[in-house]
C-alpha positions, 0 to 999 in steps of 0.5 A: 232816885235823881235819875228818876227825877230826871227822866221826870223832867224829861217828860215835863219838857216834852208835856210842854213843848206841846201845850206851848203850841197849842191854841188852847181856846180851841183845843180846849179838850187836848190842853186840860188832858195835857195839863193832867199829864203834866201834873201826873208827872209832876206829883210823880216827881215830888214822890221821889223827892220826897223818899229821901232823895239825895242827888248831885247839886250838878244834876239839880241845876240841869233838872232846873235848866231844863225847867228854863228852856220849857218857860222858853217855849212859852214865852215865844208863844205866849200870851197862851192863857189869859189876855191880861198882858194887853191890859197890861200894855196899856196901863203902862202905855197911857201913864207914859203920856201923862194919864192916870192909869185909875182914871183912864179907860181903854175904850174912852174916845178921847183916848183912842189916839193912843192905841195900838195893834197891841192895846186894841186887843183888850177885852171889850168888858175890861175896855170899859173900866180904868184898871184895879191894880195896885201901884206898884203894878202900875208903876212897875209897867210903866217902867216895862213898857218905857225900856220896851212897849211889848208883850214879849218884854213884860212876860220876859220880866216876869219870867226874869222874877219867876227864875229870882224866885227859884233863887230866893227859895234856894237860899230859904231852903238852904237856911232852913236845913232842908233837902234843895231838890224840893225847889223843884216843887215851885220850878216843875209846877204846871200852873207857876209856868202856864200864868208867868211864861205863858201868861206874864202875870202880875201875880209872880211880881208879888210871889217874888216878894212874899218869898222875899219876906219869907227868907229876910225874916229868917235870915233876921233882915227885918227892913228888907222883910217890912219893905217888901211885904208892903211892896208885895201888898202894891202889887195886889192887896191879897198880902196884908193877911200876913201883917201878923207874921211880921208882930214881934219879928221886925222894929217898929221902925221898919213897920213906920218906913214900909207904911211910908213906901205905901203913901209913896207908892200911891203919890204918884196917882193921887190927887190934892183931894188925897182920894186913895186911888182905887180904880175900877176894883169896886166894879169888879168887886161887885160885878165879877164872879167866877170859880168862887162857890163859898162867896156866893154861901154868904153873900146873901147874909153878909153882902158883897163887902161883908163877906170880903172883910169876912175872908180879910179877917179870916186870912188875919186870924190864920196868920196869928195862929201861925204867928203864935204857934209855927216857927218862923221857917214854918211854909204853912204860915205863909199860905194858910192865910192867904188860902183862907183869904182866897177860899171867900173871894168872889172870883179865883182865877187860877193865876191867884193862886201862883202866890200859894205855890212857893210854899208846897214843901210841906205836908201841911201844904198839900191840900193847896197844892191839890188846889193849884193843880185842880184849878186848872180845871176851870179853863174848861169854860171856854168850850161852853165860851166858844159854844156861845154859852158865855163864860160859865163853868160846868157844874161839876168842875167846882165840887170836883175841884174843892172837893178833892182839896177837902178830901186830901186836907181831912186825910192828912188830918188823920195821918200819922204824923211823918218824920221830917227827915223822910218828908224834907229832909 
């Protein structure tokens, strides 16, 4: 059966060598058949080690090597995916010579002495704004960009914290009792290598350090789990859903220093008016809209930031009920509240949904992963992009879409129940 893994990721490395060379903005057609043969495989995969599959610790390590040489691939084409990584380049770049980045717009004319060939390539919508990513973001870019200002180091140092993700994920496992070939879930996931690899997105920063918390709480290190989910709340704000989590799990102390690394994170963008800095993220808030049908359900009865404190609050209900009734290894206590949360927001762009993908070794979560592999459907839009249409979905990609993500949630509702040891063990 580990054979058969193998062969797998064979398959995968080959599915991906050739994405990787891809224009994908061109080759729209080519690029999504491919990504469907990856997840084909990859669910073929996940079949076999999920019958009860026991392999060689040895012939794990070369199914997860071949998972590195195929992020390889990607970071020397990259960025394939997005042009986030340029904006990236920027933030960094302009808090080296002394602007706040949360004050700061690429295309002020004051600041064009600035740019570079790199910095130039910022999407003209995004060039108007200063950014809307939270402090640890930033600072984690000027750090980059301070050792080396270029796409390859950052998309390099993000796919360093995907590879520390497969690490923290292998002791989880380990700690938990459950089969080690399920870290396979994370490291062959199509999209965890299209937005880290092939993008460099910020997201896996946060994955790293929700996955962190997830395993310093189950291994009972309660300051590491406090500091780093307020961490991974100054990479993007989506994990304050999982402040329930840590209710009862960690001293009080620790609650009091992770709120004090927040207020030290923000101080370094913060004025003597004590202004949180936000940026531009009202803007996009109230401008930005894309892959997101159930935002726009309610937002006529509740209002733009009504239906974004609906969905905050929704995420925090999950997150009690997982806190009252799931054990504390339990993997849908960890992506529940933040899917709910994602489920309302006015934009899901597929790379939000890289902070789900950790946790995809449990039945309960396969309706997410169903979600993760369908979003990849929405990059249909740029042909309607290259056609001059604008960015605009087709209709039927977001029934399609959330659709089989209900159908695959309501069967598994009615399933009867499998044993553990035939699904994790």
């Amino acid at each position: 059966m580990a054979k058969r893994v193998l062969t797998c990721g064979a398959l995968l490395f080959l599915v991906f060598l050739i994405v990787a060379r891809l224009d994908a903005r061109v080759e729209t057609a080519l690029f999504l058949v491919l990504m469907g043969v990856a997840v084909l495989v990859y669910t073929i995969a996940l079949y076999f080690i999920s019958q009860n599959l026991v392999g060689s610790s040895r012939l794990l390590l070369v199914c997860l090597l071949i998972s590195v040489a195929w992020r390889v691939g990607f970071v020397i084409e990259a960025p394939l995916v997005s042009d986030d990584v340029y904006r990236y380049v920027w933030d960094g770049r302009v808090q080296r010579f002394g602007h706040n980045p949360y004050l700061s717009s690429p295309d002020d004319p004051d600041l064009a002495h600035l740019h570079t060939d790199v910095t130039r390539r910022i999407d003209p919508t995004s060039a108007k704004l200063p950014t809307i990513y939270p402090p640890v973001s930033e600072l984690f870019l000027r750090v980059i960009t301070t050792v080396h200002e270029s796409v390859t180091a950052i998309i390099l140092a993000i796919v360093f914290f995907d590879l520390l993700i497969i690490v923290i994920l292998w002791r989880w496992l380990l700690l938990m009792g459950k089969n080690p070939w399920w870290l396979l879930a994370y490291a062959w996931h199509p999209l965890v290598t299209l937005e880290g690899a092939g993008g460099g997105h910020l997201d896996l920063l946060g994955t790293l350090l929700v996955v962190s918390v997830a395993y310093a709480l189950l291994a009972g290190r309660t300051m590491v789990a406090a500091l780093s989910l307020a961490a991974a709340f100054g990479v993007k704000f989506l994990p304050i859903v999982l402040v329930p989590l840590l209710w009862g799990r960690v001293r009080i102390r620790d609650l009091f220093i992770a709120v004090v690394a927040i207020v030290a994170f923000y101080a370094p963008f913060t004025s003597w008016s004590f202004v949180v800095p936000f940026g531009s993220l009202g803007a996009y808030i109230e401008q930005w809209r894309f892959n997101g049908p159930f935002f726009l359900w309610f937002e006529p009865f509740l209002g733009t930031v009504g239906v974004l404190v609906f969905a905050i609050l929704i995420g925090l209900g999950v997150a009690i009920f997982a806190r009252l009734r799931l054990p504390i290894d339990a993997p849908e206590a960890w992506a529940w509240p933040m899917a709910t949360t994602l489920f309302l927001m006015p934009v899901v762009y597929p790379w939000y949904l890289v902070w789900l993908t950790p946790f995809l070794v449990s039945r309960g979560t396969w309706p997410l992963m169903v979600w993760t592999h369908m979003s990849l459907l929405t990059y249909v839009v740029w042909i309607s992009q290259l056609q001059g249409s604008g960015w605009v979905l087709p209709a039927w990609v977001e029934p399609l879409e959330y659709g089989l993500v209900a159908i695959v949630g309501l069967a598994i509702w009615f399933m009867k129940p499998l044993s553990d040891t035939k699904l994790e063990r």
